[in-house]
C-alpha positions as CSV (number, residue, x, y, z in Angstrom):
1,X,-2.2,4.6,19.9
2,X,-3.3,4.0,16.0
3,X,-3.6,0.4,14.9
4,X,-2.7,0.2,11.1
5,X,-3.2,-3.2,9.0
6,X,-1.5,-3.3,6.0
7,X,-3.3,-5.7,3.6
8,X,-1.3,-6.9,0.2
9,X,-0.7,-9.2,-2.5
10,X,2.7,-10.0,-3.9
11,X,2.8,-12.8,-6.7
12,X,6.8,-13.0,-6.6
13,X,7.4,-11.6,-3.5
14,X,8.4,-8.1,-4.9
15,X,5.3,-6.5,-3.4
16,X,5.9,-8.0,0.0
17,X,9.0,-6.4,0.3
18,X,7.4,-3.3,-0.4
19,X,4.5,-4.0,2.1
20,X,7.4,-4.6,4.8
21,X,8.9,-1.2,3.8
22,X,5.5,0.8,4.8
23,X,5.2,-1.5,7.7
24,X,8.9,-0.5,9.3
25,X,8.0,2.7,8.4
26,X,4.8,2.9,10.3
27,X,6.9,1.1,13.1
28,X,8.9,3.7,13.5
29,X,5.9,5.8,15.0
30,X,3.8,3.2,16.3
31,X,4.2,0.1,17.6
32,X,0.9,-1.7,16.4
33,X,1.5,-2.1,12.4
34,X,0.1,-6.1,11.4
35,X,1.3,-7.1,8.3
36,X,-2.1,-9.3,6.5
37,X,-1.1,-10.9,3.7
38,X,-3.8,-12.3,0.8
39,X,-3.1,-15.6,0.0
40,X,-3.0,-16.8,-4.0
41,X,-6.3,-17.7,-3.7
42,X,-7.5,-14.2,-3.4
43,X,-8.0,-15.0,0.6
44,X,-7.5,-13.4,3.6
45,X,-8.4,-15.4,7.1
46,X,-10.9,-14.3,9.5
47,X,-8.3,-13.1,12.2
48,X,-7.1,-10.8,9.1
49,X,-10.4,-9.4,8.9
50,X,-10.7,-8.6,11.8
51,X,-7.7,-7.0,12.4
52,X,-8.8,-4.5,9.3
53,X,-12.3,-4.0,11.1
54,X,-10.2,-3.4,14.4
55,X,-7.4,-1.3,12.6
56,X,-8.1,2.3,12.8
57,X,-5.9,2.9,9.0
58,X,-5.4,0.5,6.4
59,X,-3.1,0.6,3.6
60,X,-4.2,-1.7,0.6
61,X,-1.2,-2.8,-1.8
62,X,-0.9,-5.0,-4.4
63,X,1.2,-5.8,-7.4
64,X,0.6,-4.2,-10.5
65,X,-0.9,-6.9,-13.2
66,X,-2.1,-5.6,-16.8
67,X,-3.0,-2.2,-15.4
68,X,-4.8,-2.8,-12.4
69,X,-4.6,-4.8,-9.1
70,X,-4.1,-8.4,-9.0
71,X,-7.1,-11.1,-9.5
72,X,-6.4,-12.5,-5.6
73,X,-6.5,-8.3,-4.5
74,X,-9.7,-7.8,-6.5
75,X,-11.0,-11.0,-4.7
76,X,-10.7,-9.4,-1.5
77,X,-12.0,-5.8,-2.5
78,X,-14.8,-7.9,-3.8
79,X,-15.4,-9.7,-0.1
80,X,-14.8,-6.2,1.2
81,X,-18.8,-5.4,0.6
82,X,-19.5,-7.2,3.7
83,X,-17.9,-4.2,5.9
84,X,-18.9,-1.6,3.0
85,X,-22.5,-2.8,3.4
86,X,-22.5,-1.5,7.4
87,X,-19.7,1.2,6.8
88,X,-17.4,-0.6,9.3
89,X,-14.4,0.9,7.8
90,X,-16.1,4.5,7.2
91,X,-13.7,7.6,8.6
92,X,-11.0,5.3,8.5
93,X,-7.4,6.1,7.1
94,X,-6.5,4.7,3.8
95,X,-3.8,4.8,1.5
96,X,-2.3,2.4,-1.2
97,X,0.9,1.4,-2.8
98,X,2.0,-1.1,-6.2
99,X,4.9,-2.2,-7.6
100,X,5.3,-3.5,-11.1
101,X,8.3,-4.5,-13.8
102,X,8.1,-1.1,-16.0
103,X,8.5,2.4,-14.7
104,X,5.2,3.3,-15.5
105,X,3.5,0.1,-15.9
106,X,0.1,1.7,-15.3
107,X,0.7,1.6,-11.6
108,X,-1.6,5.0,-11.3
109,X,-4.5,3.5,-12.9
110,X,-4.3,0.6,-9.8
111,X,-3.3,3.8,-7.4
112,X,-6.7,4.9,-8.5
113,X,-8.1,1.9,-8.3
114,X,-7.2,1.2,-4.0
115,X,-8.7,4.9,-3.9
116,X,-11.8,3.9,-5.7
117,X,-12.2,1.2,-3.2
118,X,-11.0,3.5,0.2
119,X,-14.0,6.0,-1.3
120,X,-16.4,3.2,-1.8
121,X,-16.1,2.2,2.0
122,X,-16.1,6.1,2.9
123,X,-12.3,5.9,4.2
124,X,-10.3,9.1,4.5
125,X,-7.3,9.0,1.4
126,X,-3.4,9.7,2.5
127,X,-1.0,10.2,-0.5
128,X,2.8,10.3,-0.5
129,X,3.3,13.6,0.7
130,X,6.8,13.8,-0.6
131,X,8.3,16.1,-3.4
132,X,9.4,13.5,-6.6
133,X,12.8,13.4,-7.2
134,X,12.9,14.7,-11.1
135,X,15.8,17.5,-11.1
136,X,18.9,16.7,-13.4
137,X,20.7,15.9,-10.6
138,X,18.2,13.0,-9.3
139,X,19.8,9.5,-8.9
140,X,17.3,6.3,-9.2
141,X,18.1,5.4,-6.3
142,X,16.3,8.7,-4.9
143,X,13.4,9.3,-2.7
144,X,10.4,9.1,-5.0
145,X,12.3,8.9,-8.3
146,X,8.9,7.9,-9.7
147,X,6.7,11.1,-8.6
148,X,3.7,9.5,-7.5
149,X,1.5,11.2,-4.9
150,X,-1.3,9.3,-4.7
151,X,0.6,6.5,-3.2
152,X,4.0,4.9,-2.9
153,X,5.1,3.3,-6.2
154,X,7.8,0.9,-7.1
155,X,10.2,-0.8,-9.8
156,X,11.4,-4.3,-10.0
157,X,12.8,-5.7,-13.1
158,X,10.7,-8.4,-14.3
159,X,13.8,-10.3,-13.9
160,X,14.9,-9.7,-10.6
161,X,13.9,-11.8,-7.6
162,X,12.8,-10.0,-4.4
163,X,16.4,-9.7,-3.3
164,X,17.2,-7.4,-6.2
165,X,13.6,-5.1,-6.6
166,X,12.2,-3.1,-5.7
167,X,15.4,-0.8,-5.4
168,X,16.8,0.8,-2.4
169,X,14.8,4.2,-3.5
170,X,11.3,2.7,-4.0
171,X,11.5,1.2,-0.6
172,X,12.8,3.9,1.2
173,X,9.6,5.9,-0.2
174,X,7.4,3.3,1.0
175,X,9.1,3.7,4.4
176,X,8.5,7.6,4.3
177,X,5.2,6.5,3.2
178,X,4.1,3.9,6.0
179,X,5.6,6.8,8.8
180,X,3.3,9.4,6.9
181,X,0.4,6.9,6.8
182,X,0.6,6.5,10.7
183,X,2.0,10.3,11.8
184,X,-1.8,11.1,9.7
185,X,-3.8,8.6,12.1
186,X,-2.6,9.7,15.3
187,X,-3.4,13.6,14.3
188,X,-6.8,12.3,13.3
189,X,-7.2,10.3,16.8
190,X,-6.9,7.2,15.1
């Protein structure tokens, strides 16, 4: 049975919806998903870290701030040298997901940026897998109305508290996402 530790910042809360989307749908295919939130200091506690050293994927998320992750995410990816420097997380699964107030917002450019760090500790990269929703018949509200592959993307107006964004269509992607995240590590052994 895979153990997957979903680590993520949310400054508003938006991102922690989305982080609880992946994690019900990693739920739905195995029953040990831990949430590990980083705190607004940039920290994560020491049963956190080693639930990711114990975790056989981990999905890194964070909010999407002037075009990359958030100052408390890069705090921790920072820290992350400690397990980089014995390859604790090597072979391990890894994917990534951000949310932000425009519908681009640069969210790939922190996509790439979670994948930059899952290479770095030589972790094995799972994108979306789903087909973006971009016919003229496509609804926002649709599966991947943003086309991302790398990762699982999301919307939430800068005005909108976590109750409004990210929309129904953004977290049902991240659901898809966090079942696709954990149907990858059992086929890997994970």
């Amino acid at each position: 049975m895979s153990k997957i530790a979903i680590v993520y910042h949310s400054g508003y809360g938006h991102t922690k919806k989305q982080a609880e989307a992946v994690h019900a749908g990693a739920l739905s295919v195995t029953p040990t998903v831990e949430l590990i939130a980083i705190d607004a200091e940039g920290n994560v506690s020491e049963a956190g870290w080693a639930s990711l050293n114990a975790a056989d994927a981990i999905v890194f998320g964070s909010p999407t701030y002037m075009g990359s992750v958030s100052w408390q995410f890069k705090k921790f990816a920072d820290a992350s040298s400690k397990p980089w420097f014995t390859q604790a997380w090597k072979d391990k699964i890894a994917a990534g997901f951000t949310n932000s107030a425009s519908m681009n917002g640069d969210k790939l450019s922190t996509l790439h940026y979670l994948f930059t760090l899952a290479m770095q500790q030589s972790m094995i990269w799972v994108g979306t897998g789903t087909m973006p929703s971009n016919a003229k018949a496509a609804q926002r509200n649709d599966s991947n109305f943003l086309g991302s592959f790398a990762g699982a993307m999301a919307q939430s107006p800068s005005d909108s508290s976590p109750d409004e964004g990210p929309l129904p269509g953004d977290l049902e992607t991240a659901k898809q996402f966090g079942k696709r995240i954990a149907e990858t590590a059992a086929k890997f052994g994970k």
